[in-house]
C-alpha positions in Angstrom: 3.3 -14.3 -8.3 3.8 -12.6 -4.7 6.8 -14.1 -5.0 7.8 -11.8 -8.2 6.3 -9.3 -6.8 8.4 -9.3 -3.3 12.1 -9.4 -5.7 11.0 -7.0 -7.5 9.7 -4.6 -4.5 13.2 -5.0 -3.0 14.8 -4.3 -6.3 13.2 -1.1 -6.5 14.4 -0.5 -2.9 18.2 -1.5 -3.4 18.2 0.7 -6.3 17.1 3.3 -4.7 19.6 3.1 -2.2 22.4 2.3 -4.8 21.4 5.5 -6.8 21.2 7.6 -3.6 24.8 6.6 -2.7 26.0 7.5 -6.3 24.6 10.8 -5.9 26.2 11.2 -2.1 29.3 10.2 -3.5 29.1 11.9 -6.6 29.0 16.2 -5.6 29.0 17.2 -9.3 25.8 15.7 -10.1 23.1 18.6 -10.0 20.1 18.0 -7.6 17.8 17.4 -10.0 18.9 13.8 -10.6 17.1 13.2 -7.2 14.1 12.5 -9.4 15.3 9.2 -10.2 15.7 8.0 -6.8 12.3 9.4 -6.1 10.3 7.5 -9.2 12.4 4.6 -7.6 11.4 4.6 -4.3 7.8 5.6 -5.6 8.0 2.4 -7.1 9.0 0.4 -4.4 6.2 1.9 -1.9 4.0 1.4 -4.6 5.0 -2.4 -4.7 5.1 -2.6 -1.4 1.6 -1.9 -0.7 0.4 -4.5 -3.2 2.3 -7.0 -1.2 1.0 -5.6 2.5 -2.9 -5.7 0.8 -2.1 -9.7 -0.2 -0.6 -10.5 2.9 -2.6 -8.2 5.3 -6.0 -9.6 3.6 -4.9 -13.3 2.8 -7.1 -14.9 4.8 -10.7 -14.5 3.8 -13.3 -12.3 6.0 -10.0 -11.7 8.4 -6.7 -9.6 8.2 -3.8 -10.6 9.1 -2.0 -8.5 12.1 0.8 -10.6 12.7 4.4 -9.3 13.8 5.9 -10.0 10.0 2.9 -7.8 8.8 3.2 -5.1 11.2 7.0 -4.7 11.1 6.4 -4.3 7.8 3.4 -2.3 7.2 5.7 0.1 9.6 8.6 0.0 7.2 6.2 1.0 4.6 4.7 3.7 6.6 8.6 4.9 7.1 9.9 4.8 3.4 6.8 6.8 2.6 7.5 9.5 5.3 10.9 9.8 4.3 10.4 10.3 0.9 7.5 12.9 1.6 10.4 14.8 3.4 13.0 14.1 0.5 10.3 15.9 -1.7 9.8 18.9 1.3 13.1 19.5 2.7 15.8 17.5 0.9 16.7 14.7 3.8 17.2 12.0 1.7 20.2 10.0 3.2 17.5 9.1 6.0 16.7 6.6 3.3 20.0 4.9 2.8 19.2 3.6 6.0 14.8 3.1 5.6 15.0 1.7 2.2 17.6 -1.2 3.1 15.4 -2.2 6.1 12.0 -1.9 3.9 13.7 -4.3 1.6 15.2 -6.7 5.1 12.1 -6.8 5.8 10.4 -8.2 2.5 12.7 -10.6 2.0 12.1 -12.0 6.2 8.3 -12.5 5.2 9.5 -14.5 1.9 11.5 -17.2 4.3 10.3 -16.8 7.7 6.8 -17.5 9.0 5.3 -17.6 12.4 1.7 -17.6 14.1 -0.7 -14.9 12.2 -2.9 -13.1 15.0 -6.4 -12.9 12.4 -9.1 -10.2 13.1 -12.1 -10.0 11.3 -12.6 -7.8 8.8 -15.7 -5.8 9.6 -13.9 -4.6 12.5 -15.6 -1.3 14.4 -14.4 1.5 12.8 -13.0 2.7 16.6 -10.8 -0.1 16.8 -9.8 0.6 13.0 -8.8 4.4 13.8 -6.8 3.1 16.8 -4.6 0.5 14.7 -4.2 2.6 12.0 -3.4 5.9 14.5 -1.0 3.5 16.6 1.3 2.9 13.4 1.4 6.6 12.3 2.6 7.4 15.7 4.9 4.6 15.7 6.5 5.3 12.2 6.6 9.0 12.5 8.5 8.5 15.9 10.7 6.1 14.4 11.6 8.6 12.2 12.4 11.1 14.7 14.4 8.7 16.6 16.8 7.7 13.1 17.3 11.3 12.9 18.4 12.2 16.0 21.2 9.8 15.3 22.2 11.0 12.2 22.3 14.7 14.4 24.2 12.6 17.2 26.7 11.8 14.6 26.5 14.5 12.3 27.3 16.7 15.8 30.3 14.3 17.2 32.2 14.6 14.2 31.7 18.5 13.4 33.2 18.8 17.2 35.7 17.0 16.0 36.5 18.1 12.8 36.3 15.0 11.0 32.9 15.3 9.1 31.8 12.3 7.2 31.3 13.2 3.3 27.6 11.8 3.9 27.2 14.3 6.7 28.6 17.2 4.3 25.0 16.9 2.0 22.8 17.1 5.5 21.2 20.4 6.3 22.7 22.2 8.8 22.2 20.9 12.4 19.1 23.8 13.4 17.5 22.9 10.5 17.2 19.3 11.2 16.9 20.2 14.7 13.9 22.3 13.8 12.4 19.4 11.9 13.2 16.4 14.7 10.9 18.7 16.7 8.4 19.5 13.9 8.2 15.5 13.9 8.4 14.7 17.1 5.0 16.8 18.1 3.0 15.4 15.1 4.2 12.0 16.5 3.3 12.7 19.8 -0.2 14.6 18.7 -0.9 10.8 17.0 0.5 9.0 20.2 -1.7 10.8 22.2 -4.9 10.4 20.1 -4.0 6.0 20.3 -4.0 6.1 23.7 -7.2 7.9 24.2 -8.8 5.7 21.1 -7.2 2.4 22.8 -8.9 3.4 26.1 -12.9 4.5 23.9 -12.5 1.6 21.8 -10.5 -1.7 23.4 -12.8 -3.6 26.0 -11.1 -5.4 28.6 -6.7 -4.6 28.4 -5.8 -7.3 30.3 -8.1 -9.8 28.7 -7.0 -8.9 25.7 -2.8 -9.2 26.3 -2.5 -5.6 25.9 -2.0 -3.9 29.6 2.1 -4.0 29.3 1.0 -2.3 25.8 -0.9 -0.1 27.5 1.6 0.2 30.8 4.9 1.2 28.4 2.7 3.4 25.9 1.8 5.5 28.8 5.6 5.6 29.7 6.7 6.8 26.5 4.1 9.6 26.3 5.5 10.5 29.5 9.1 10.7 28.4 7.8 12.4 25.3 5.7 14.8 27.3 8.9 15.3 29.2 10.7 16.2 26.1 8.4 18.4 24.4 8.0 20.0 27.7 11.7 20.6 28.5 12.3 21.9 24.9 9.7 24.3 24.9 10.4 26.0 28.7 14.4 25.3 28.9 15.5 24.8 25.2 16.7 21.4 25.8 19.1 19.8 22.8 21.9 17.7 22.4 23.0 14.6 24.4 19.4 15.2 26.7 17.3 15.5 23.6 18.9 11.9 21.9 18.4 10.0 25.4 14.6 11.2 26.1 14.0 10.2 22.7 16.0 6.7 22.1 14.3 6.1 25.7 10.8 6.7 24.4 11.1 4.8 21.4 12.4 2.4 22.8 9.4 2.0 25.2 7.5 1.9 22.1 9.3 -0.4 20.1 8.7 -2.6 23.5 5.2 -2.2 23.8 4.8 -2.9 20.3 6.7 -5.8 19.0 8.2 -7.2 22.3 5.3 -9.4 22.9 4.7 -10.4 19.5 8.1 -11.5 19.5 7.7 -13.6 22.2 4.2 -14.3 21.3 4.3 -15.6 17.6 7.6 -16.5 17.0 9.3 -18.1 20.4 6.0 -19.3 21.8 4.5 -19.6 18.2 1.2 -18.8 20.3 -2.0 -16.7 18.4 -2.8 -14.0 20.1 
């Protein structure tokens, strides 16, 4: 039945996409007909959760916190955000991108397995808050980091008067400027409230695999801090503004699948 379940989640996500390229490549159609892409991304979130609960919860009295499970509890967490912000400000071609990799995604856990780290399921409800903090932060500054791209790109080729007809149905560059940031602080706000969670509510770091977590966390909120910091005395944008930000995600993205990697699928080793 999963099995059914997983097709027909990444169905719903490839037509999603498909119907969002029509309309990018279709400038007649009125704005309204966004409302189909939204009921079918609705429906593969929707779908998608069903599968994280059966895989997250398969084994009994324990779930599941594996690196398949996580990457794609965060690619839920993503094509949620970005359709939230479809609804609110009209970004949607951030999902022609999101909605591709939700479905990747789906269709890895359908062929590839590797070691499942299990936790018990009456965990303390500190150590809950700091998971489920920890993947906010890391999905909304995901999000941040895909759309400082798309303004990387959407920038290079206004300079040089060669825009993309994707790039012609973005806002213009302040607003998404204005919205990276809007982002980026709610990201940090939830980065900073792991860290303090992970250091009330983890016992022993190093016991536990999790100083280099801890070590390259810290470093992120640093070049964050930086960041928010530079922006808000100096004005910082452009070129300055992408680097911080690839740099700190990709501090995070390090801290938290880079051992897991190596962990559960080279070493095939349970945390």
């Amino acid at each position: 039945m999963m099995t059914a379940v997983s097709l027909l989640t990444i169905g719903f996500y490839l037509a999603a996409t498909s119907r969002l390229s029509f309309l990018r490549g279709n400038r007649t159609q009125p704005n309204d007909n966004h409302r189909l892409f939204l009921a079918l991304g609705l429906s593969a979130v929707l779908l998608h959760a069903l599968l994280l609960y059966y895989r997250i919860h398969g084994a009994q009295g324990f779930i599941s916190l594996g690196l398949l499970n996580a990457m794609s509890m965060i690619a839920w967490l993503l094509a949620i955000f970005v359709l939230f912000i479809t609804w609110l400000r009209g970004l949607a071609n951030l999902a022609l991108v999101l909605f591709p990799l939700a479905a990747f995604n789906i269709l890895l856990e359908m062929f590839l397995t590797g070691s499942t780290r299990l936790l018990p399921e009456n965990l303390p409800a500190g150590v809950t808050f700091h998971i489920l903090i920890s993947m906010f932060a890391y999905s909304l500054l995901s999000l941040a980091a895909l759309q400082a791209l798309f303004m990387a790109v959407q920038d290079y080729y206004l300079r040089h008067k060669k825009p993309l007809k994707v790039m012609r149905h973005l806002p213009p560059l302040q607003v998404m400027e204005t919205l990276l940031f809007q982002m980026l602080g709610i990201g940090f706000l939830l980065l900073t409230l792991s860290l303090l969670s992970g250091a009330l509510f983890l016992q022993d770091i190093f016991a536990q695999h999790l100083a280099h977590k801890t070590l390259l966390s810290l470093l992120a909120w640093l070049i964050f801090a930086t960041l928010l910091w530079g922006r808000h005395q100096y004005g910082w944008r452009g070129r300055r503004v992408l680097y911080l930000l690839l740099g700190g995600f990709l501090m995070l993205m390090l801290a938290y699948f880079g051992s897991k990697l190596v962990l559960e699928l080279i070493l095939a080793r349970v945390k």
